[in-house]
C-alpha positions in Angstrom: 4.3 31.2 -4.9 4.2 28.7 -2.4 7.3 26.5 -1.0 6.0 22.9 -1.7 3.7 21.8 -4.9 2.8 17.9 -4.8 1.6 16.1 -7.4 -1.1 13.6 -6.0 -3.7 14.0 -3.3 -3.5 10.5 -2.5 -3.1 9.2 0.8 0.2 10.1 0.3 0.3 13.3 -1.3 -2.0 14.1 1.5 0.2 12.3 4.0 3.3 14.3 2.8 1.5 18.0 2.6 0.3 17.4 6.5 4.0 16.3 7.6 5.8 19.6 6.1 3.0 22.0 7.4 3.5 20.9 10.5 7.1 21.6 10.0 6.4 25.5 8.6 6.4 24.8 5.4 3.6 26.3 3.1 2.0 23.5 0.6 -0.1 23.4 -2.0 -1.4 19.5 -3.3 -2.7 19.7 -7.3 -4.9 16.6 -8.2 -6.7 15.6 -11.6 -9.6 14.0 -10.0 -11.8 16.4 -7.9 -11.5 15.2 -4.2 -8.8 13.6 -2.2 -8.3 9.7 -2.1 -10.4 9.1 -5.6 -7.5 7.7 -7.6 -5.6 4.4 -6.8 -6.1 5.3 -2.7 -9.7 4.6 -3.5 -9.3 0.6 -4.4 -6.9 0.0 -1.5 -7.7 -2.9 0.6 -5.9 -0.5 3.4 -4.8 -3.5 5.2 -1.7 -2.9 8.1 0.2 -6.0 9.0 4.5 -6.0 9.7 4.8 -9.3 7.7 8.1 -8.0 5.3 10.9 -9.1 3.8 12.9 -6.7 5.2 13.5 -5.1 8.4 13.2 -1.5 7.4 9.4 -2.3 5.6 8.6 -4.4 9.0 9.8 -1.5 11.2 8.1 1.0 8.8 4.5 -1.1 9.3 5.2 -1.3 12.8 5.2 2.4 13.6 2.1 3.0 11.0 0.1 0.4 13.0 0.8 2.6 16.1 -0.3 5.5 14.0 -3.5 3.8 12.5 -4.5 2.6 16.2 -4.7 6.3 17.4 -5.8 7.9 14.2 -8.1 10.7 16.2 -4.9 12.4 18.1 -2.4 11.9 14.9 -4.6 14.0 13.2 -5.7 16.1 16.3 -9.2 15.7 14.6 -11.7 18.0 16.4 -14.7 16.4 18.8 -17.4 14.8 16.7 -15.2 14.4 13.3 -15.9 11.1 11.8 -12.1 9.4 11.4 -11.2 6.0 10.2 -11.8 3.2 11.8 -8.9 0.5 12.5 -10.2 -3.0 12.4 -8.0 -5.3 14.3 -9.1 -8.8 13.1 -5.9 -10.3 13.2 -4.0 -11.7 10.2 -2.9 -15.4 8.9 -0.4 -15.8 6.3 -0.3 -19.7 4.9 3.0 -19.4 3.0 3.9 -22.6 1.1 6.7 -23.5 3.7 7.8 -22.3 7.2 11.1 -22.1 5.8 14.3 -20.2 7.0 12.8 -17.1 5.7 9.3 -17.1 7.0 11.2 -17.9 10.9 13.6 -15.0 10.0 10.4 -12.2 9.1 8.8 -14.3 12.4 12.4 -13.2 14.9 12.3 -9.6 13.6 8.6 -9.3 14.2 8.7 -10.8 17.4 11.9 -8.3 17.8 9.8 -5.2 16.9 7.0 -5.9 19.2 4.6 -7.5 17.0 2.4 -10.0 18.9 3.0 -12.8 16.4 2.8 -16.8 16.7 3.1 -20.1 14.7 0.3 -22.0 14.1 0.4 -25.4 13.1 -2.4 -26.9 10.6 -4.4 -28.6 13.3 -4.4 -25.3 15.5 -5.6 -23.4 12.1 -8.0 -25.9 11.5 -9.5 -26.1 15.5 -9.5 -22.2 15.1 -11.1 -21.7 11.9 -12.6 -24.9 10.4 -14.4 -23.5 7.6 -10.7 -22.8 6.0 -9.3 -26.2 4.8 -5.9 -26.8 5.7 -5.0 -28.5 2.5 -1.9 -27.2 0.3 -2.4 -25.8 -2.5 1.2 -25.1 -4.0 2.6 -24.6 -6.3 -0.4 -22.3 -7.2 -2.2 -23.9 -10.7 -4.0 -22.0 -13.2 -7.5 -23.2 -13.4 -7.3 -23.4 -16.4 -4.8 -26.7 -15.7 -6.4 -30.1 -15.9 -5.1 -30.8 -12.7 -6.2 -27.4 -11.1 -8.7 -29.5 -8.5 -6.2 -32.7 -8.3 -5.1 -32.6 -4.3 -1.7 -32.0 -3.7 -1.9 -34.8 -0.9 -0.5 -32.6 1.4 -1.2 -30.1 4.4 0.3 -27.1 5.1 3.3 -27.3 7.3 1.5 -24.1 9.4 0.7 -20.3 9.4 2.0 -17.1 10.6 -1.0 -15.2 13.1 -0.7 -11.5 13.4 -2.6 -11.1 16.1 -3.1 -7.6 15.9 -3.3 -6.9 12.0 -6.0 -5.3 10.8 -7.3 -2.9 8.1 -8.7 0.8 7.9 -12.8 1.5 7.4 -12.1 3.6 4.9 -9.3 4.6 2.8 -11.0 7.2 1.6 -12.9 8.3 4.6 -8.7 8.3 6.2 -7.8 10.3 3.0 -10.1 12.8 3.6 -9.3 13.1 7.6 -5.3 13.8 6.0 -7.1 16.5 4.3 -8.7 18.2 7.2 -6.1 18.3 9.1 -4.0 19.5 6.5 -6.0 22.6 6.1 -6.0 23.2 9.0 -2.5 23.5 9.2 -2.8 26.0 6.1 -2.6 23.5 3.1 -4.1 24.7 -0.2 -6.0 21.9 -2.1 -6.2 22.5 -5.9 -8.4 19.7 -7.0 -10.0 18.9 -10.0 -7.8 19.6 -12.7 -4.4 17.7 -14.1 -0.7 18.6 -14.6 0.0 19.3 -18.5 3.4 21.0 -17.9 6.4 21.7 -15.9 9.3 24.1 -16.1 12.1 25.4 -14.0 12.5 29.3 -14.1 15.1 31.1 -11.5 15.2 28.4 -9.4 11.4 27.7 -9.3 9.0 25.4 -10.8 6.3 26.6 -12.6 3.6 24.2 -13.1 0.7 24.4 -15.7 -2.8 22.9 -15.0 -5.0 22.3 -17.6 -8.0 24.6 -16.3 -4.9 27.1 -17.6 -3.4 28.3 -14.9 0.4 28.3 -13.6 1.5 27.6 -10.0 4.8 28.1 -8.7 7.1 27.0 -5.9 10.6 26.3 -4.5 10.2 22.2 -4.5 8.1 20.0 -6.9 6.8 16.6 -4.9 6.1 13.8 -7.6 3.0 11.7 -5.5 1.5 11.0 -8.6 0.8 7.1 -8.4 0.2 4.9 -11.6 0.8 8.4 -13.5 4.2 9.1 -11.4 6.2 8.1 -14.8 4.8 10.8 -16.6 5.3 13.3 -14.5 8.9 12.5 -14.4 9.1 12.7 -17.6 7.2 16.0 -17.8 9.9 17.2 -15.3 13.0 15.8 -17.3 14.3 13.4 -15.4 14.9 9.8 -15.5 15.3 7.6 -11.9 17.3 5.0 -13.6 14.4 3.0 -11.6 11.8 1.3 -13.9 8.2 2.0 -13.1 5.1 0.6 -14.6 1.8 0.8 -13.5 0.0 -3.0 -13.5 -3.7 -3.3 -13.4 -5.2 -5.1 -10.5 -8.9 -6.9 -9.1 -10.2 -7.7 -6.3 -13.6 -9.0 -6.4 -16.4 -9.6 -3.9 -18.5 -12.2 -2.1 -20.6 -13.4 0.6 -18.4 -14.7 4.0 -20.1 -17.8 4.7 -18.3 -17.8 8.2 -20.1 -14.3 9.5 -22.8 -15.4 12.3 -21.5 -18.8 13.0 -21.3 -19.7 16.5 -18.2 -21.3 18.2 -15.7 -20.1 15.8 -13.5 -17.6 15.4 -14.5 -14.8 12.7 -12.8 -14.8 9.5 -9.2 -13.0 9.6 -7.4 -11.3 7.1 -6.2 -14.2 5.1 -2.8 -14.2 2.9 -3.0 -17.4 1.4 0.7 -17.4 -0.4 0.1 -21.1 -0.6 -3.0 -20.5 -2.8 -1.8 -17.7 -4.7 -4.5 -15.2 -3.3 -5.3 -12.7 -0.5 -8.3 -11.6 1.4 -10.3 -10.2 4.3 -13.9 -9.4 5.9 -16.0 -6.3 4.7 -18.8 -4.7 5.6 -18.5 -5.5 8.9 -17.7 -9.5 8.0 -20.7 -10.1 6.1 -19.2 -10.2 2.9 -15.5 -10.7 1.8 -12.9 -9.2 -1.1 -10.4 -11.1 -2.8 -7.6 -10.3 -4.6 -4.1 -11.8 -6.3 -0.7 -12.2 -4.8 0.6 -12.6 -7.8 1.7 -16.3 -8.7 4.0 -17.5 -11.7 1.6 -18.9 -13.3 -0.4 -16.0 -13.8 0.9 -13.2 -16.7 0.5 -9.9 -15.0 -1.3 -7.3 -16.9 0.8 -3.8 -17.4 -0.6 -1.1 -18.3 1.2 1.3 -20.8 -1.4 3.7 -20.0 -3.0 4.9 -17.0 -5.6 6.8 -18.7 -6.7 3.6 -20.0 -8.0 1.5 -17.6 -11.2 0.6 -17.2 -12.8 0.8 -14.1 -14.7 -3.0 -15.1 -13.8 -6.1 -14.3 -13.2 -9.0 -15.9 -15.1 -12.1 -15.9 -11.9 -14.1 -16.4 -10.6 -12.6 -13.1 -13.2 -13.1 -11.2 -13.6 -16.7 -11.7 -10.0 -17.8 -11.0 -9.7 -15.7 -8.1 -13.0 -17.0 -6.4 -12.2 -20.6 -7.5 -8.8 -20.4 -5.6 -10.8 -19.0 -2.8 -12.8 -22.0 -2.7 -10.2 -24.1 -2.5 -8.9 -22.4 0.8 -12.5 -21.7 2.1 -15.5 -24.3 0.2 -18.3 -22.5 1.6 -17.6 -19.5 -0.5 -19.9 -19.4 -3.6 -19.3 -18.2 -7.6 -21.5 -15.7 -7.1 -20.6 -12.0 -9.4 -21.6 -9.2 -6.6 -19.2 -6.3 -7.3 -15.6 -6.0 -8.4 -13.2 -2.9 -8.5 -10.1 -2.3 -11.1 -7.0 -0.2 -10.7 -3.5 0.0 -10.5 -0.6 -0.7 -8.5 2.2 1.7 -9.1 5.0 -0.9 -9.4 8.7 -0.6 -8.5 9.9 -3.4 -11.1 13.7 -3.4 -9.6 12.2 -5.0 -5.7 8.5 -3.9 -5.0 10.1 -1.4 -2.6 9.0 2.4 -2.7 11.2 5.4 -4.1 11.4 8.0 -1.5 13.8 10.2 -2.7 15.5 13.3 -3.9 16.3 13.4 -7.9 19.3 14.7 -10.2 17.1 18.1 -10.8 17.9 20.4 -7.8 14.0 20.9 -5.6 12.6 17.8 -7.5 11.1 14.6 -5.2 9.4 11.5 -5.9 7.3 9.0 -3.9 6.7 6.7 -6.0 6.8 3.1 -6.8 4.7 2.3 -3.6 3.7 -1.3 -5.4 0.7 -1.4 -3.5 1.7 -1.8 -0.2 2.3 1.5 1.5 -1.6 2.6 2.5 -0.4 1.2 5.8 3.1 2.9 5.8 1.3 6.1 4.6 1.8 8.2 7.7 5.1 7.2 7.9 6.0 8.0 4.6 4.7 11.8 5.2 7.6 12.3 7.6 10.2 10.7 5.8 9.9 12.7 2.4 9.5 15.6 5.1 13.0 15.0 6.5 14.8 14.5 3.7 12.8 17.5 1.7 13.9 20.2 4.7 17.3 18.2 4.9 18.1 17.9 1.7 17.0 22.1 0.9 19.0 22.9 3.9 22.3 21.7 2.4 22.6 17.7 3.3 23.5 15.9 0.7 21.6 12.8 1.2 23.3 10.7 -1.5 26.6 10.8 -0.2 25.6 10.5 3.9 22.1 8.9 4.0 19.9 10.1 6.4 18.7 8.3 9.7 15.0 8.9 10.9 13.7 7.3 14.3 10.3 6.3 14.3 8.7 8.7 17.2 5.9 6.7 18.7 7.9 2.8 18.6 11.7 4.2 18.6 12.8 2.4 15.8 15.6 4.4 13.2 15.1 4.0 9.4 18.2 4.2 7.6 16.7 6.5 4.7 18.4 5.1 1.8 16.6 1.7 1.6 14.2 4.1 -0.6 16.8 5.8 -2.9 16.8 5.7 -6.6 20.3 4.6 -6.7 19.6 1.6 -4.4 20.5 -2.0 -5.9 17.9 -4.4 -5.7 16.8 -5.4 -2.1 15.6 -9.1 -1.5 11.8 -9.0 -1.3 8.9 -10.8 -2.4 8.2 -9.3 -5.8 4.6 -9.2 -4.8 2.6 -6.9 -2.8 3.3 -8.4 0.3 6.4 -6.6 -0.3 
C-alpha cells in the first residue's frame, strides 16, 4: 500500500507525485500509455506567457515562468542530464481592441513583474514587417464569400511579452519530472489503464487491467481528456461539466527564419485573426493552431478512446489561410499536423484543483489546455491542499492560502474548487 495513487503521468501527474515526495509522502503514478508525457502532454505547444483574465491565472504563470527559467535546480537534475529548454522569444498578442480589459490584464502584468509593453501598429509593423498589421475581426470562416474582403482597418495595437517563451520539449520536461521523482522514491506503473476503483476500510483499491490491484490512503484523478471517467469510475460527480474537445495544430515553413534586419518571429496570439502560433525547430518552421472563434463549431469528443491521431484536411486549410492573412509569406503547404485533446472546463476554462465529496479523493482536472506552463505550480498546490486537507482542514469551509515561493505572490486556493461559480475568462485557451 502506498499513501498517494495518481491517475495520469502527465506533466501533471508527474508534477504532482514530485511535489508530495518532496513533502514525505510515498507515491505511486499509474498510466495507460507506456512512458510519461505520451498522452495529451505530448501535443502541447508548452508555451509560458502571464497574459490572463484573471489575477490568480496571471500570478500562477508568473511563478511557473520563474520555475521554467531555472528548470535544472527545480529539479536538482544531476551534471550532464539533458533538461528542457526554455525559449524566451517573446510574445505578441493582437487582440481585436485595446479595450478596458486588455489595459486591465496589461496593470496587473506590469503589477506582477512581467516586462510587458504596448505596441502600436506602426511599431509592430517597423518590428516585424513580414506580419501585416491589417484587422482581421470579427474572425470569418473561409468558407464566407467575404473571408478575403479587407476589413479597411488596422489594428489599434498589440500586447509584447517580452519575456514569453515556450519549453523544447514537453516531453523531454515530462520525463526530467520523472527523474526527479524517482529519485525522490516515486513508483512509476506505466503501461497499463485503470478498469476499476473501490473504497475498502478507508482505502482505495485500484484495478489495472494487466490484473493487478494497488492500494492507498488518497486517490489523485490527473487523468486529462479521460478525467470524466475516472470520476465516474470513482462515484462521484463535481457538479462541474467536463468534456474533452479535439484540437489541431498544423505545421509550416517560417518564411521570416534567416532574414536580416528584422526581428525573428515571436510567439504570435493573433485573437484578432482567430489563430495562435510560434517558431519550431529552432525558427525554421512554424505550428499553428485555433483560438477558438464563434464562427467555428468546436468539435467534442464523447470519447477519448476515439480520436484519431490524423488530421484533417479541412483544418489545415482554414488554419493556414488565416495565417496568411496575418503573415502572406507563409505557404499552403501540408508538412505535418498533430490531433488531440483539450480537457475542457465548460463552466470558465479554469482548472479544478480540488478535494471531492468522497473522503481521500482529488481531481486536477479541467486544465483546458492552458496549464503546461502552470504545471509546476500546480504540483504544489494539489500538494497543499492534499496534506491539508488529510490533516483535518476543511478546505471548503476556510479556503486555503498558498504563497508562491520564488515571486511571493499568495493564491487564494479556491479560484480552483468545484463549487466555484463561474469566473470571468476568455472561454478559450488563452484562459
Amino acid at each position: 500500500m502506498t499513501d498517494t495513487l495518481i491517475i495520469g503521468a502527465g506533466v501533471l501527474g508527474c508534477s504532482i507525485a514530485l511535489e508530495l515526495a518532496q513533502r514525505g509522502e510515498s507515491v505511486t503514478v499509474i498510466d495507460r500509455n507506456g512512458e510519461v508525457g505520451h498522452g495529451t502532454t505530448a501535443a502541447s505547444c508548452a508555451i509560458v506567457r502571464r497574459f490572463y483574465s484573471t489575477d490568480t491565472m496571471t500570478a500562477m504563470a508568473q511563478e511557473g515562468a520563474a520555475i521554467w527559467d531555472d528548470w535544472r535546480n527545480f529539479l536538482a537534475a544531476p551534471a550532464g542530464e539533458d533538461v528542457a529548454r526554455f525559449d524566451r522569444c517573446g510574445m505578441l498578442f493582437i487582440p481585436p481592441r485595446l479595450d478596458e480589459g486588455v489595459r486591465a490584464t496589461l496593470a496587473r502584468m506590469e503589477a506582477l513583474g512581467v516586462d510587458v509593453e504596448v505596441l502600436s501598429a506602426d511599431e509592430v509593423a517597423q518590428r516585424y514587417p513580414y506580419l501585416l498589421v491589417t484587422s482581421q475581426s470579427p474572425v470569418r470562416s473561409p468558407a464566407d464569400a467575404d473571408f478575403f474582403e479587407p476589413t479597411g482597418r488596422e489594428i489599434e495595437g498589440a500586447v509584447f511579452e517580452r519575456d514569453a517563451g515556450y519549453v523544447i520539449s514537453p516531453l523531454l520536461a515530462t520525463r526530467n519530472l520523472r527523474d526527479a521523482a524517482e529519485r525522490a522514491g516515486v513508483t512509476f506503473r506505466l503501461g497499463t489503464a485503470v478498469t476499476g476503483i473501490e473504497e475498502s476500510s478507508e482505502r482505495f483499491r485500484v484495478r489495472l487491467a494487466d490484473g493487478r490491484t494497488l492500494e492507498s490512503r488518497v486517490l489523485i484523478n490527473a487523468a486529462g481528456p479521460h478525467s470524466g471517467i475516472v470520476n465516474e469510475m470513482a462515484g462521484v460527480d463535481l457538479g462541474i461539466e467536463l468534456r474533452p474537445l479535439r484540437r489541431e495544430v498544423h505545421a509550416a515553413t517560417n518564411p521570416a527564419h534567416g532574414l536580416e534586419g528584422v526581428s525573428p518571429l515571436p510567439i504570435v496570439g493573433d485573437v484578432d485573426g482567430g489563430i495562435y502560433f510560434r517558431p519550431e525547430a529552432g525558427g525554421v518552421d512554424l505550428i499553428v493552431g485555433s483560438l477558438d472563434p464563434e464562427c467555428d463549431a468546436k468539435e467534442w469528443v464523447s470519447d477519448p478512446d476515439e480520436n484519431p491521431d490524423d488530421c484533417s484536411s479541412a483544418v489545415h486549410e482554414r488554419q493556414l489561410l488565416r495565417l496568411m492573412k496575418r503573415f502572406p509569406d507563409v505557404r499552403m503547404e501540408r508538412r505535418r499536423g498533430l490531433g488531440s485533446l483539450y480537457d475542457v472546463t465548460t463552466l470558465d476554462w479554469n482548472p479544478v484543483l480540488d478535494r471531492t465529496e468522497r473522503p481521500g479523493y482529488y481531481v486536477a482536472i479541467g486544465t483546458s489546455g492552458s496549464s503546461f506552463k502552470t504545471a509546476p505550480v500546480i504540483g504544489q498546490v494539489m500538494a497543499e491542499i492534499v496534506q491539508k486537507t488529510e490533516a483535518g482542514h476543511d478546505h471548503d469551509r476556510d479556503p486555503l492560502r498558498l504563497v508562491l515561493e520564488r515571486t511571493g505572490f499568495e493564491v487564494d486556493l479556491s479560484f480552483f474548487s468545484r463549487l466555484r461559480g463561474a469566473h470571468n475568462s476568455s472561454n478559450t485557451v488563452l484562459g
